[in-house]
C-alpha atoms as one frame of an Amber mdcrd trajectory, in Angstrom:
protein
 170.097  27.621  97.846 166.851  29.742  97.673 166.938  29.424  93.682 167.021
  25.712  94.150 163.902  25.571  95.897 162.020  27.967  93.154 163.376  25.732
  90.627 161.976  22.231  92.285 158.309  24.200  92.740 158.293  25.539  89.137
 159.335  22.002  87.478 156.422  20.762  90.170 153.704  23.011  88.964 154.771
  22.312  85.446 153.983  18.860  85.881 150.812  19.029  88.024 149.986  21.094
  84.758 150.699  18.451  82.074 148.544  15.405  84.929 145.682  17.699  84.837
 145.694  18.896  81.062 145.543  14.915  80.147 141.870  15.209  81.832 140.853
  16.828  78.136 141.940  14.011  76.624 140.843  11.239  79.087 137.636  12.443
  80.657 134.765  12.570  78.086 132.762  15.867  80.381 135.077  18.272  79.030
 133.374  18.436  75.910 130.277  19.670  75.168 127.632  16.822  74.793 125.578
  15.782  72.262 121.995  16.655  73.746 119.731  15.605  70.751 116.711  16.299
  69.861 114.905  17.146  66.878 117.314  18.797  64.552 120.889  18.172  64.253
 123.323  19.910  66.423 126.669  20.251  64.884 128.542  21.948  67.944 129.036
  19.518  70.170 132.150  17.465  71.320 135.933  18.056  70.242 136.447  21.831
  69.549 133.835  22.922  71.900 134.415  23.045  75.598 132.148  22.726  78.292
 132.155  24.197  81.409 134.642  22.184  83.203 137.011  22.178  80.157 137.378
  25.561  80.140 138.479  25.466  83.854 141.620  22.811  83.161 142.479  25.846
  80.594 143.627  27.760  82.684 146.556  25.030  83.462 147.774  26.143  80.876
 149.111  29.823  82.228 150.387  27.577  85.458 152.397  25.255  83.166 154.218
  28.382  81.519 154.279  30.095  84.403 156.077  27.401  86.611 158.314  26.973
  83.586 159.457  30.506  83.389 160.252  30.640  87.079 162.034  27.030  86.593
 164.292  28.399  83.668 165.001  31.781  85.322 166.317  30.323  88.520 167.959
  27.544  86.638 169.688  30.410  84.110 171.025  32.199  87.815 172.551  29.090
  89.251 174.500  28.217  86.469 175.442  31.874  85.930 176.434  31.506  89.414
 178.290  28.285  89.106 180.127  29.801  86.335 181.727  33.232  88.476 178.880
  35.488  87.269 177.216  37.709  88.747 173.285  36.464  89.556
């Protein structure tokens, strides 16, 4: 039942990885803002990250990672279902 549990918490963080990725598409401070000023500055907004952008990145490595451990576990119960060995 162990692998069970490992695959609820890696379909969990997978999620809590896709809520908090939608933050670079609905909350207008991950991008870099336009400051202004005298002469044009082309590198602001969409692809340039600022600060807090960069640190919903790193969802990114939690969504694959609770993915992986999801699949895995999910690959040994039905091997285990099946008569293999797990």
């Amino acid at each position: 039942m162990e692998c069970q549990h490992r695959v609820d918490w890696g379909l969990l963080t997978f999620g809590m990885s896709i809520v908090t990725l939608s933050f670079l598409i609905t909350t207008p401070e991950t991008w870099v803002p336009n400051l202004g000023g005298d002469l044009p500055t082309p590198n602001y907004g969409f692809p340039y990250l600022s600060a807090a952008g960069r640190l919903i990145l790193k969802d990114i490595i939690m969504m694959a990672g609770g993915l992986t451990v999801a699949a895995e576990c999910a690959n040994r119960i039905l091997r285990r279902k099946a008569g293999g060995l797990a």
